[in-house]
C-alpha positions as CSV (number, residue, x, y, z in Angstrom):
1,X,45.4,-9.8,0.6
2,X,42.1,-11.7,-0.8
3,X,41.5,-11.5,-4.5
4,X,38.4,-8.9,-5.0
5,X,35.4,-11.2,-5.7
6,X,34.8,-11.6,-9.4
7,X,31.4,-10.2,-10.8
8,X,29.6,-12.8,-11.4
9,X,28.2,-11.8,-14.8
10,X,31.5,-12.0,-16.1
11,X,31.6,-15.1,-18.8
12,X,27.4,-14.7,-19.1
13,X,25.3,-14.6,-22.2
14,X,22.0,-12.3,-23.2
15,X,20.0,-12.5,-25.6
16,X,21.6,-15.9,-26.6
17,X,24.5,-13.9,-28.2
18,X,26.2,-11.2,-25.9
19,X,28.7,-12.5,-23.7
20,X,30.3,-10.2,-21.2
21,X,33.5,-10.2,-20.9
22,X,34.8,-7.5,-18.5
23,X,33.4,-4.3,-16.8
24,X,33.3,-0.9,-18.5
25,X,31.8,1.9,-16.3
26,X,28.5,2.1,-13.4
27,X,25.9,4.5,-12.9
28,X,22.9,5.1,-10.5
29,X,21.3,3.3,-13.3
30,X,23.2,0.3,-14.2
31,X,26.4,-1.4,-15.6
32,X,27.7,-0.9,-18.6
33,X,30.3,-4.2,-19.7
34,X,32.4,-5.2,-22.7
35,X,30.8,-8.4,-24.4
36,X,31.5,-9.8,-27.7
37,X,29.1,-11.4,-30.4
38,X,29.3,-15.3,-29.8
39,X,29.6,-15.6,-33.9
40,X,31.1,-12.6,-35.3
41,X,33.4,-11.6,-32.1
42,X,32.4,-8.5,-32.4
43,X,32.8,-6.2,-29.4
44,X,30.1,-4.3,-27.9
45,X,29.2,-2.3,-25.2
46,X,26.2,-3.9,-23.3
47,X,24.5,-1.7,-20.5
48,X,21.9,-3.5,-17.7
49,X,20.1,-2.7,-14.8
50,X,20.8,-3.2,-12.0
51,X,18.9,-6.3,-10.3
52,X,17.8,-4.0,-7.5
53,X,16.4,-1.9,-10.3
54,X,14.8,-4.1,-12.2
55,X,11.8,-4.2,-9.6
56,X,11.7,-0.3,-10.2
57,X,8.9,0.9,-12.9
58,X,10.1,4.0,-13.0
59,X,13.9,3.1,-13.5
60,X,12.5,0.0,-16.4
61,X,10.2,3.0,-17.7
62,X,13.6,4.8,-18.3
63,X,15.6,2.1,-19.7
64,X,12.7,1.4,-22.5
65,X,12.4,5.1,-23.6
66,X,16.3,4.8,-23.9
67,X,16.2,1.7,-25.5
68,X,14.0,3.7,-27.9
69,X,15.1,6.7,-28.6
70,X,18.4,5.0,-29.6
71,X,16.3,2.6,-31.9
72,X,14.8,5.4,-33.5
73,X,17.8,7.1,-34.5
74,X,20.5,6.5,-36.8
75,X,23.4,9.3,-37.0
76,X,27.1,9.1,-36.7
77,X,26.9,11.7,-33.6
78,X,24.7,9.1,-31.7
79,X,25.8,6.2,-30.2
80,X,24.9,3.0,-32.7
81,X,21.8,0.8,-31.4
82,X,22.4,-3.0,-32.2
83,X,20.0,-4.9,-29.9
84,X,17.4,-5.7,-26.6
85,X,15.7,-7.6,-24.9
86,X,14.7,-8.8,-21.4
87,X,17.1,-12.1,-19.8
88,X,15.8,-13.9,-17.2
89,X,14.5,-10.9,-15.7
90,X,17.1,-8.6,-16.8
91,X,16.9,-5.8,-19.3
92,X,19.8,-5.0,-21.6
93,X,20.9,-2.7,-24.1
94,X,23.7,-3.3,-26.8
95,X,25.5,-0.3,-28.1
96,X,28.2,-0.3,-30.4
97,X,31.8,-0.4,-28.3
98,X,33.6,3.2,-28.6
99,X,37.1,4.6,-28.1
100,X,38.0,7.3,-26.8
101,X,36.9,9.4,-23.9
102,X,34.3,11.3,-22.1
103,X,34.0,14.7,-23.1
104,X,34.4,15.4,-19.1
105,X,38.1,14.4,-19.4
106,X,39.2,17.3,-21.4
107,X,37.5,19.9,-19.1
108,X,40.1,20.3,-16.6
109,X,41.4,23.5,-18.4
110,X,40.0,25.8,-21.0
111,X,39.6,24.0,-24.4
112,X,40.4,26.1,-27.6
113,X,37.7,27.7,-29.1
114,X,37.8,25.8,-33.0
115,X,38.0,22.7,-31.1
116,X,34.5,23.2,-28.5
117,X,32.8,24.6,-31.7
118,X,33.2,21.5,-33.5
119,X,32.1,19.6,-30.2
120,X,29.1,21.5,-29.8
121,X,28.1,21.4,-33.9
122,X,28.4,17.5,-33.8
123,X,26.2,17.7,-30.7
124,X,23.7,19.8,-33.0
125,X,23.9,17.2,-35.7
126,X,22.3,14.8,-33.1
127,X,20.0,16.9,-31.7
128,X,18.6,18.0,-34.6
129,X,18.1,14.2,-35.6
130,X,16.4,13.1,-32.3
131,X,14.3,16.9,-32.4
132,X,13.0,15.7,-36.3
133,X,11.8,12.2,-34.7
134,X,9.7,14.3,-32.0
135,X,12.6,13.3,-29.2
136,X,13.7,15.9,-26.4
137,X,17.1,14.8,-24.8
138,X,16.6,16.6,-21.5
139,X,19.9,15.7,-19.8
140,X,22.7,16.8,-21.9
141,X,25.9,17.1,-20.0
142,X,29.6,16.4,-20.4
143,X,29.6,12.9,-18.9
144,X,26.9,12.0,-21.8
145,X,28.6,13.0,-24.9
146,X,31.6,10.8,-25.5
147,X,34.8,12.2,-28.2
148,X,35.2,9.2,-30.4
149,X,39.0,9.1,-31.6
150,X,40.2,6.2,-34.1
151,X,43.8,6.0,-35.7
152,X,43.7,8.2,-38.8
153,X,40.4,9.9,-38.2
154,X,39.2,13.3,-36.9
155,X,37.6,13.1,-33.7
156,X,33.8,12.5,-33.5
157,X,31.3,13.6,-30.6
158,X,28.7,10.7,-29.7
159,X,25.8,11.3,-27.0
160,X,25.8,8.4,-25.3
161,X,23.4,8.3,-22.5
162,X,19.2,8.7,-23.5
163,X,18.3,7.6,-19.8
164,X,15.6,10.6,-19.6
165,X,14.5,11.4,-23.1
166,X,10.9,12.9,-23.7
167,X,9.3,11.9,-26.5
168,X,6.2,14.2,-28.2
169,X,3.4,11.7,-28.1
170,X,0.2,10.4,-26.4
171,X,1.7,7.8,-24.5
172,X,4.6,10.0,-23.2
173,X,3.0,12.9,-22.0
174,X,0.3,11.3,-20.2
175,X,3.0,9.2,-18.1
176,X,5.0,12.5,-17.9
177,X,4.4,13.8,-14.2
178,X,3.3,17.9,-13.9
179,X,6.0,19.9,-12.6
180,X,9.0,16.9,-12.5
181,X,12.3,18.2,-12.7
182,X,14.3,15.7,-14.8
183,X,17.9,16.1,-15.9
184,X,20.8,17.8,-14.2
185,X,21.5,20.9,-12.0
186,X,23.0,23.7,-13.9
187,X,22.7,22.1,-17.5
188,X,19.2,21.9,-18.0
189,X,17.2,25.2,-18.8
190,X,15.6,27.6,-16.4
191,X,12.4,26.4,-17.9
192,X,12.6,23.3,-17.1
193,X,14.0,24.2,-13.3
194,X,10.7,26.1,-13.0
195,X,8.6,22.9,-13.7
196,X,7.7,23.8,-17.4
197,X,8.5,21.5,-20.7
198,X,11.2,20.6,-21.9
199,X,11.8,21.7,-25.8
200,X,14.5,21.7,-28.3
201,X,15.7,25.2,-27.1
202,X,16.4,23.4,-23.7
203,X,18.6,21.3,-25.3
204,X,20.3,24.0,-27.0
205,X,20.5,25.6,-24.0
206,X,22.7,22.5,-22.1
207,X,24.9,22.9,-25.3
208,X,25.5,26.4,-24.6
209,X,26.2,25.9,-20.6
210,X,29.0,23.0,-22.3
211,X,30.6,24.8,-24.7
212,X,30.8,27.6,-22.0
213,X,31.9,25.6,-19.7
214,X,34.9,24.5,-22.6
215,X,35.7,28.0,-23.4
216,X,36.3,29.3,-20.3
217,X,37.3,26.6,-18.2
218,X,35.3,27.1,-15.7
219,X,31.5,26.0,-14.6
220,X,29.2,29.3,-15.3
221,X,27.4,28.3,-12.1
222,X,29.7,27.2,-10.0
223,X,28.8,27.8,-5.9
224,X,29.2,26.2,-2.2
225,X,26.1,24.4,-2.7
226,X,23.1,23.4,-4.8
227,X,20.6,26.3,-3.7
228,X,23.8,28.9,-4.4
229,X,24.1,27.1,-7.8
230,X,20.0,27.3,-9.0
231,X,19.8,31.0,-7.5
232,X,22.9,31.7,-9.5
233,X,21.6,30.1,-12.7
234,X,18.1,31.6,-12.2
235,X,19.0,34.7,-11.2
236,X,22.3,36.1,-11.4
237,X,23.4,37.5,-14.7
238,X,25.7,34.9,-16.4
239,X,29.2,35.8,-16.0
240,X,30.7,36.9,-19.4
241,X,33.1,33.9,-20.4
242,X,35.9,36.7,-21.5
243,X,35.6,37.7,-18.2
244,X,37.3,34.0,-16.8
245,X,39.3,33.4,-20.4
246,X,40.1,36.7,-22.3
247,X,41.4,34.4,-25.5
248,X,37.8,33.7,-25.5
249,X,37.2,36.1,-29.0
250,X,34.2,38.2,-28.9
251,X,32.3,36.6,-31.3
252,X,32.3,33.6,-29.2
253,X,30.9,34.9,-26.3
254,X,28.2,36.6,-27.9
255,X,26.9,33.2,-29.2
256,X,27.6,31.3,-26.5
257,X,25.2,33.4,-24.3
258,X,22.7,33.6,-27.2
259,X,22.4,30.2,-26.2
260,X,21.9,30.5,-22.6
261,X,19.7,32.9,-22.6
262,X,17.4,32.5,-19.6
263,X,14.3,33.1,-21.6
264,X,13.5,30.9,-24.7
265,X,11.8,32.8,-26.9
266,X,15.2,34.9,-26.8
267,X,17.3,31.9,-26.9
268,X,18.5,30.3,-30.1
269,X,15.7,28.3,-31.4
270,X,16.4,25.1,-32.4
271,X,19.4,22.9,-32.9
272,X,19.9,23.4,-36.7
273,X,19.3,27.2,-35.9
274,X,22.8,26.5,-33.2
275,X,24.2,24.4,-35.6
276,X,24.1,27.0,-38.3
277,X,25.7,29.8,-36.5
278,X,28.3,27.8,-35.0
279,X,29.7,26.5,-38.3
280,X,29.7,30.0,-39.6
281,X,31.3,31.5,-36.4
282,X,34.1,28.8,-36.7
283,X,34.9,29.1,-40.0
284,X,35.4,32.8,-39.6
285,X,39.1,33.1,-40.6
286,X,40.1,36.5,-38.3
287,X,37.3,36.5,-35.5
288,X,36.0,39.8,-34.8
289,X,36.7,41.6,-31.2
């Protein structure tokens, strides 16, 4: 049997100083490789687009603003920025190299309750730092927050992926479309699935449908198709998560749905507002119900 052919951006060099080394993950909007530092050796994790991208404006517009957003932002529950630039046509974006896992890996049963609070508080921590800069994530789901694990240390929760971000200026809004629907089915908020902007409660809201999603084990939407799914997420009352996982305390529940509250002005407000009453929740010693 033949060899598979060898990528042939193995063994290049962007930005005079990344050299890829081997494949790490693909997406509908690039690559994402291993390179190393051609002085330091450092290792890195180096995300493209794809070439047939590359002649998209609208996936290059996408790219940039995450190129930005990650630029802008400097917090141990966000991936690290370290460089960009534009190589012989293609654009690249150098992230520090993680260990660890997706947070999607760990979803395959019910995750205990300390342990998704701690998840979802470290994924306030970054929200609330992006929300202070004027940044709206818009796509939070389990395949862009990433459990950081090292020898010795607690775990830390990253958010990886800033492919859709929104950010609150001139420029942005007026290349913003009316009524687009950006993000992903049954994370982002009911206000955003009706064509309205995206704010920092939708962002709480995707952290509530995740740590729901932990708790219980189960998707709170989940249905034979996509039109079942949005009628179910728009409509039908969310299913109580003690109603899937009754170890899920009571306590819990009621903040989880706080935060998925269909309508935002009852929602939980902001992310520090989430973050808040998650740390107090979690540190209660004999929860109540």
């Amino acid at each position: 049997m033949a060899d598979p052919p060898k990528d042939p951006l193995i063994g290049a060099t962007f930005g005079g100083r990344w050299s890829i080394e081997r494949p790490l993950a693909a997406g509908g909007m690039g690559a994402v490789y291993v390179a190393r530092h051609g002085d330091t050796g450092r290792p890195v994790a180096l995300k493209l687009i794809k070439s047939a991208g590359a002649a998209d404006p609208e996936l290059v517009a996408r790219f940039r603003k995450e190129t930005a957003a990650l630029a802008a932002v400097s917090h141990p529950n966000v991936v690290t920025f370290l460089d960009s630039g534009v190589d012989n046509g293609t654009f690249f974006l150098v992230m520090e190299l993680l260990a660890g896992q997706s947070l999607r890996a760990i979803m395959k049963v019910a995750v205990p309750w300390r342990r998704a609070f701690a998840i979802a508080a470290d994924m306030c921590r970054a929200l609330a730092a992006l929300h202070k800069l004027g940044i709206v994530h818009r796509d939070l789901k389990p395949e862009n927050v990433f459990l950081q694990t090292a020898e010795g240390h607690d775990e830390v929760t990253k958010l990886i992926d800033f492919g859709v971000v929104r950010r609150d200026d001139a420029a942005t809004a007026a290349a913003t479309r009316t009524g687009m629907v950006v993000g992903t089915p049954g994370y982002i908020s009911p206000e955003q699935l009706r064509g309205g902007t995206a704010t920092a409660a939708s962002d709480v809201y995707a952290v509530g449908v995740i740590l729901y999603e932990l708790v219980a084990g189960r998707f709170p939407f989940a249905a034979d198709n996509s039109h079942a799914m949005l009628v179910r997420q728009l409509i039908d009352p969310v299913p109580p998560p003690r109603s899937i996982n009754p170890a899920v305390p009571a306590h819990v529940e009621s903040l989880i749905l706080r935060m998925m509250e269909r309508d935002p002005a009852q929602r939980v407000a902001t992310a520090l507002d989430a973050l808040a009453l998650l740390v107090d929740a979690g540190q209660a010693a004999t929860p109540p119900g």
